[in-house]
N, C-alpha and C positions, 0 to 999 in steps of 0.2 A: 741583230739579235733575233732570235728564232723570231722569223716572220710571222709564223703562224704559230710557234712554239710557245716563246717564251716571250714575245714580246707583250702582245696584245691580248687583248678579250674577247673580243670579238671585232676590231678591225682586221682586215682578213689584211692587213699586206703581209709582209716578210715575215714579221712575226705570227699572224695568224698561221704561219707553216710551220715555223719554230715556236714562236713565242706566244702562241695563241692557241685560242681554244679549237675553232675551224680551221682545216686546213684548205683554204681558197688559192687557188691560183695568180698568179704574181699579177695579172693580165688586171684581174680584179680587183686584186691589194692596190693595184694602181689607182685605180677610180676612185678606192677609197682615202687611199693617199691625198687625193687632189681636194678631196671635201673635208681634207683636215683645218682647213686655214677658214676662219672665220670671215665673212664679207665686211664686219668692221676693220678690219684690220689688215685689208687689202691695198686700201689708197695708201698707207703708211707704208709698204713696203713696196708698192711698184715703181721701184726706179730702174733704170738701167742696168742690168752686171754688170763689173769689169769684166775686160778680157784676162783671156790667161797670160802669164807671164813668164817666162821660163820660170826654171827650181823659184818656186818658193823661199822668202827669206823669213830669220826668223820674225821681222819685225812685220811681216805681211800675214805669216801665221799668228801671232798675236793679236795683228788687230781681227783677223779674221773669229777669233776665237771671242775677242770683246765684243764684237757687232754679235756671234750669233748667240753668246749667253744674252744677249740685250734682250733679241728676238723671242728663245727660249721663254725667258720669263713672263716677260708679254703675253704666252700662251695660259699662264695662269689662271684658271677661274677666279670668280669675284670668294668664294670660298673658300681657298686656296687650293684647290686640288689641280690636280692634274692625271689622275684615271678617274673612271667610273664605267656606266656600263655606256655602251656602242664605242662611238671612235676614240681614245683615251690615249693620250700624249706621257703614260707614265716613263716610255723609255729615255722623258726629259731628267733622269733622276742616272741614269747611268752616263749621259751627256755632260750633266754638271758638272760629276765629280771628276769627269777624266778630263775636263777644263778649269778645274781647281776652285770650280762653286759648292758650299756645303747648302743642302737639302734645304736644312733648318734656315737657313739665311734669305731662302726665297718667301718672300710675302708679300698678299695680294693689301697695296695702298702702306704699305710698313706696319699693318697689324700682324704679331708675331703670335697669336693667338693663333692664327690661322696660317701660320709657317706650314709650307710643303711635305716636311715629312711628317711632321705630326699628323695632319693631314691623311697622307697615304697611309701611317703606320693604323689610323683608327679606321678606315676603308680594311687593310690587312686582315685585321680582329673581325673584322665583322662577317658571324657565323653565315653569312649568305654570300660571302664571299666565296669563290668567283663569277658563279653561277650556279643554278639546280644542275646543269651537267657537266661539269668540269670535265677538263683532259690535263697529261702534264704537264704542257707548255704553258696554261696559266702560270701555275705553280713553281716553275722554271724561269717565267719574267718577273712573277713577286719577287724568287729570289734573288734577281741577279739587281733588278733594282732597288730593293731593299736597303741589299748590302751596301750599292752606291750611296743611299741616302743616309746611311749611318744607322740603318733601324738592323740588329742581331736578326737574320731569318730564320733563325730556330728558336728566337724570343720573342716574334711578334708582339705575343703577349702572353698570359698563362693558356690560351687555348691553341694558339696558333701559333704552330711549328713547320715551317715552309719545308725545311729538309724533310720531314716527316711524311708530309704531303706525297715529296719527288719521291723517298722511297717506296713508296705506295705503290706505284706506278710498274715496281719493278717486275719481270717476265719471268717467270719461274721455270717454261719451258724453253728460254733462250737468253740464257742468264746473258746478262750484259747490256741489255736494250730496256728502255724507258717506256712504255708506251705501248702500243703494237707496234709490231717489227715494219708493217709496211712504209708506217712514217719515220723514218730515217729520224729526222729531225728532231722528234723526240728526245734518244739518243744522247746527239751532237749537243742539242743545249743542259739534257742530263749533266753532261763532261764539263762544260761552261759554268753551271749552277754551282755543280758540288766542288767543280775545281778550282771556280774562280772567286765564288763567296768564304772566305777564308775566316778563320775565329776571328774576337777583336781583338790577340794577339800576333797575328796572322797568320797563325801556322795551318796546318793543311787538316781540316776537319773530318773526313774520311776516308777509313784504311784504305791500306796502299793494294789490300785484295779486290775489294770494290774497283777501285782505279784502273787496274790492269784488265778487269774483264771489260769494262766501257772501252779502255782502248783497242782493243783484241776486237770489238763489233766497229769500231770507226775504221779501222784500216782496211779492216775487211771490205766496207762499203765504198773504197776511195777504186775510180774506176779507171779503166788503162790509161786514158789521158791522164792522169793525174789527179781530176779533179773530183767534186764529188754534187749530187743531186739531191730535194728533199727526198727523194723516194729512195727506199732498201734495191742493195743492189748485190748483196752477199750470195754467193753461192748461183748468181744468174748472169751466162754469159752475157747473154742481150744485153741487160742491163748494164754492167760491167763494160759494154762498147759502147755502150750511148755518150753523148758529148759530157761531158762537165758542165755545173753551173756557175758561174763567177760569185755569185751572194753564197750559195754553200760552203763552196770552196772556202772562202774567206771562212765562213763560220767554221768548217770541220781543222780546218788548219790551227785557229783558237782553242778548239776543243782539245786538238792535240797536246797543244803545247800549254795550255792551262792543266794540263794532266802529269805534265814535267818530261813530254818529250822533249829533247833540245831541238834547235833552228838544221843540227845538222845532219838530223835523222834520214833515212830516205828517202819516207813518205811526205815532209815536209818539203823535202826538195823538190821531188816531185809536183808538190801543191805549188809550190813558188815558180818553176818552167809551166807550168798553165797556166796561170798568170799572167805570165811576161808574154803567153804565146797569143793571149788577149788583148794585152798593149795597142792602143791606136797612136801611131808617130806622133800626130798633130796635132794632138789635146790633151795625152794623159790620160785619156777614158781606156775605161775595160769594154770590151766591144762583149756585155752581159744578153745571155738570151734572150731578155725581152727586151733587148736594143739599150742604146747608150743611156746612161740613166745614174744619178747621183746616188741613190740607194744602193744600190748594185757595187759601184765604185766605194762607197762609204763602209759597205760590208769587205769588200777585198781587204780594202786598205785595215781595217780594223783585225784581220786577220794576221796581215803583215808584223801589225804593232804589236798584239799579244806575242810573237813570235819573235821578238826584237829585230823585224826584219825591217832595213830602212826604206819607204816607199821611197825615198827621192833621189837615190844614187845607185848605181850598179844597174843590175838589170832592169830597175822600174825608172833610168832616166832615156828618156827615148833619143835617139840619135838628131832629133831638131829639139832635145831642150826640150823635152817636156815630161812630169811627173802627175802624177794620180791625185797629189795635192794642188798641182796646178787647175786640172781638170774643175776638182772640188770649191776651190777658193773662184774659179769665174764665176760659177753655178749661185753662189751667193752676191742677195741685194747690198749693195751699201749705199749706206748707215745703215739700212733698215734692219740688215743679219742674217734674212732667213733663205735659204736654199730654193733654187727650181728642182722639180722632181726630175725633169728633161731639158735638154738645152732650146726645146725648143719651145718650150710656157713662159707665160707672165707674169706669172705670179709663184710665191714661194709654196712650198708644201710643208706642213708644221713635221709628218713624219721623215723626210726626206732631211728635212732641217738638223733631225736628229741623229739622222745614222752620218750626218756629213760634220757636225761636230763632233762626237764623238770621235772621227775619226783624224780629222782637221787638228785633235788636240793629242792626238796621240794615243787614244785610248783603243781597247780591245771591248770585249762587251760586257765587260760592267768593270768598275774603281773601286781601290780603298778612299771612304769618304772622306773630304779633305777636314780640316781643323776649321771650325765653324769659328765666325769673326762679330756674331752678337754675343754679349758679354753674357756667362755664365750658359751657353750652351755648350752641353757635352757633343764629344763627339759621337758617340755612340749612347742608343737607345736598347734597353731590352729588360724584358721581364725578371725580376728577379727572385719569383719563386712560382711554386704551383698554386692556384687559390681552391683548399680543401671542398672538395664535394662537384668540382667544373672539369668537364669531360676534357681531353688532352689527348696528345699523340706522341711516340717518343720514336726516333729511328734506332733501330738494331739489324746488326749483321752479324751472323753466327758462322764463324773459320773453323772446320772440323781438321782443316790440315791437309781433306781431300782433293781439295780445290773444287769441292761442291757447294758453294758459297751461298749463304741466303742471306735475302734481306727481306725487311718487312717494316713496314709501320707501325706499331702497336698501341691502339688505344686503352688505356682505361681510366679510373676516377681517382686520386689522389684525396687522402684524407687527411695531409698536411702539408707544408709547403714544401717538402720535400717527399722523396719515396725511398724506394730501395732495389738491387739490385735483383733480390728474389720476386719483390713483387711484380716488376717490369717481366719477370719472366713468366712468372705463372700468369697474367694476363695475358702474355703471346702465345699461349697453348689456344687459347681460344678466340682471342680479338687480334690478331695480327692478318695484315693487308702488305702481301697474299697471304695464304694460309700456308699453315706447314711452316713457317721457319720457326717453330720449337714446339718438340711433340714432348720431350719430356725433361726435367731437370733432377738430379740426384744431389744434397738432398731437397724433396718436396715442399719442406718448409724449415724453419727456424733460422738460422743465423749463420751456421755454419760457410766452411769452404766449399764452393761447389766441385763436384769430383767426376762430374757424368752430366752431358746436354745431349739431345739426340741418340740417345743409347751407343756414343762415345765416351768411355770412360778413361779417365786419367793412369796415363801407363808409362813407369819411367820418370825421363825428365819432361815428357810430353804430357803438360799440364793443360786444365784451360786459366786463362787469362782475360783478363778486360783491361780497355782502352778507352777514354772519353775523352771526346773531341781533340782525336788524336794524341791524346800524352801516350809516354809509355807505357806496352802492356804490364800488367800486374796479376799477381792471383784474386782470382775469382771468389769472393764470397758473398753469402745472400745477404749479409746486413749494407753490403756499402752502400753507402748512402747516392742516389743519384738527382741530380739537380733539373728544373724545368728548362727545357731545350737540350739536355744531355745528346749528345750523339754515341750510342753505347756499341762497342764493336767487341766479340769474344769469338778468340783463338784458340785452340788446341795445339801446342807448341814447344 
């Protein structure tokens, strides 16, 4: 999960490049990786690894999956959390679910008071969340973990809207990109967030105009090998010859096919032959730039899987028997569950642990959360209105038709628990992040149909339209009613 991006906060590993706030070098996230495991908790899991074993069976994958939920949990604070600020273990909430544990069902001593997601969802809300300087990729591991743990990430709660957040972030001068364009990663976990956190019906929460321009900046960054780097590499040959990195790769490959490329795309293929050209015969490892390493492998393989690509047959079974799962499953203690960062440590690594479940279970970077098994928990958590008078943010994307696409966050104050479609508009004249996505709407006010955005006016059968959270588009008018965490998209069409 976005290292640096989207996973973390300020633990600089993988996600700190994706999933984080800083983007630290892998060399580092490693260091940090290693200080993830608590010294109480060290004699409990120093035993032996098994070796690998040829193809994995399923009932080897299973237990592997029981040992490292066991582990997982384990990592829980006495509080029951599992982020906060410095090294934060939230990417245990995209691990669970793709091992078929609900959020809600983890609690520290069986006090369910203190259930995991509740937990994280009220850390989410909290206005000082993620830090005084935020970047995307916070915002991109809230929501990709989020969504695993069952919390809506466009209903945190009535203030905090995670989509909103991401579209924030979007480039005005180079549509398509998350972030600054330097950090690729940005980007990749953009594609992942908005592609992979689906409604809680699970249909695809943002138009398919947004969609296209993310993909049109990933392919562009995938370099001759195949594979792809956190750094931008669009439009620069150098860059474009430099090696591939195997934990991107994985992620850009996700990114793709979380955007509804299929497996037999070209670009995909290509990500899949670098891959294979990675393959170590003898273990199942990806031979990853900063050397053999369960993170690294964890990210590939979770690549594979969002892609329905099977790591343990065809090209990822090596000519002695051996597969990527194989590699994964030695790398873990048993009984104890949890992961070495390197084959060559003693001790497990709490983030390593995470990207090798995840992937061990089949998951890509982030799950629909499962059906929670304490009685009377929902599976899903989310706000269900605006609370009049408390600041808010809504995402909107304005389709002129041109293919000159905006997007923008837009804040303002709700004076009921609902709003409308005019007013969302007339606040984004002024409070929309970035600026400019709507300079004007025809008409100004009252209730009517709207007939003119952007001094586009309706001509023909090319209407504007609106769409929320994804339904189909419809005519445009300023009384409709829009709801807290709307995701609001208007076309000219």
């Amino acid at each position: 999960m976005p290292r640096s991006v989207p996973f973390r906060t300020s633990q600089s590993s993988r996600t700190s490049r994706t999933f984080q706030s800083s983007r630290t070098s892998r060399v580092s996230r490693t260091r940090r990786r290693v200080a993830l495991v608590a010294p109480a908790v060290l004699g409990a899991f120093a035993l032996t690894a098994l070796p690998a074993a040829a193809t994995s069976t399923p009932a080897q994958i299973a237990t592997s999956k029981t040992n490292g939920v066991a582990y997982v949990k384990s990592l829980q604070a006495a509080d029951g959390s599992y982020a906060g600020s410095g090294l934060s273990n939230e990417w245990a909430f995209s691990a669970f679910a793709a091992a078929g544990t609900a959020a809600v069902d983890v609690t520290p001593g069986g006090d369910a008071t203190k259930n995991a997601r509740t937990v994280y969802r009220n850390l989410l809300a909290t206005p000082g969340w993620p830090s005084a300087t935020p970047v995307v990729t916070d915002y991109q591991r809230g929501t990709l973990n989020a969504y695993a743990a069952g919390i809506d990430p466009a209903r945190v709660s009535a203030s905090r809207n995670l989509i909103a957040d991401i579209y924030g972030y979007w480039q005005n001068a180079e549509a398509g990109y998350f972030g600054p364009s330097a950090n690729y990663n940005g980007t990749v976990f953009a594609a992942l967030a908005l592609g992979g956190a689906r409604t809680q019906a699970g249909g695809q929460r943002v138009p398919q105009a947004l969609v296209d321009k993310i993909v049109t900046r990933l392919r562009a960054n995938q370099h001759n090998d195949g594979g792809w780097t956190y750094a931008k590499a669009e439009g620069n040959a150098t860059e474009l010859a430099k090696p591939g990195d195997v934990d991107m790769t994985g992620a850009s490959m996700a990114a793709l096919c979380a955007s509804g490329v299929p497996n037999t795309d070209p670009d995909i293929l290509q990500a899949k032959a670098f891959l294979k050209s990675k393959l170590i015969n003898t273990s199942g490892a990806f031979n990853a730039m900063y050397g053999i390493n369960t993170s690294s492998n964890g990210w590939a393989v979770s690549g594979l899987n969002a892609c329905g690509i099977n790591p343990q047959t065809g090209d990822f079974l090596t000519p002695a028997g051996k597969t990527p799962i194989d590699f994964l499953i030695a790398q873990q203690y048993n009984p104890g569950g949890g992961f070495k960062y390197q084959p060559s440590d003693t001790s497990p690594s709490a983030y390593s642990s995470l990207d090798a479940l995840r992937a061990v279970a089949g998951g890509g970077f982030t799950a629909a959360p499962p059906t929670p098994v304490t009685p009377g928990a929902p599976k899903w958590v989310a706000a269900s209105g605006f609370t009049a008078g408390t600041a808010t943010k809504l995402a909107l994307t304005v389709d002129d038709g041109t293919g000159a696409l905006k997007v923008c966050s837009v804040a303002f104050t709700p004076t009921g628990t609902t709003t409308t479609l005019g007013a969302v508009l007339s606040a984004a004249t002024s409070a929309a992040t970035p600026a400019g996505c709507v300079t004007s709407v025809v008409p100004a006010s009252g209730t009517g149909t709207i007939t003119s955005v952007n001094g586009k006016a309706n001509a023909g059968s090319a209407t504007w339209k609106v769409s929320v959270d994804g339904s189909a588009f419809a005519g445009a008018a300023r009384n409709k009613v829009i709801g807290v965490g709307d995701t609001i998209a208007l076309r000219c069409s």
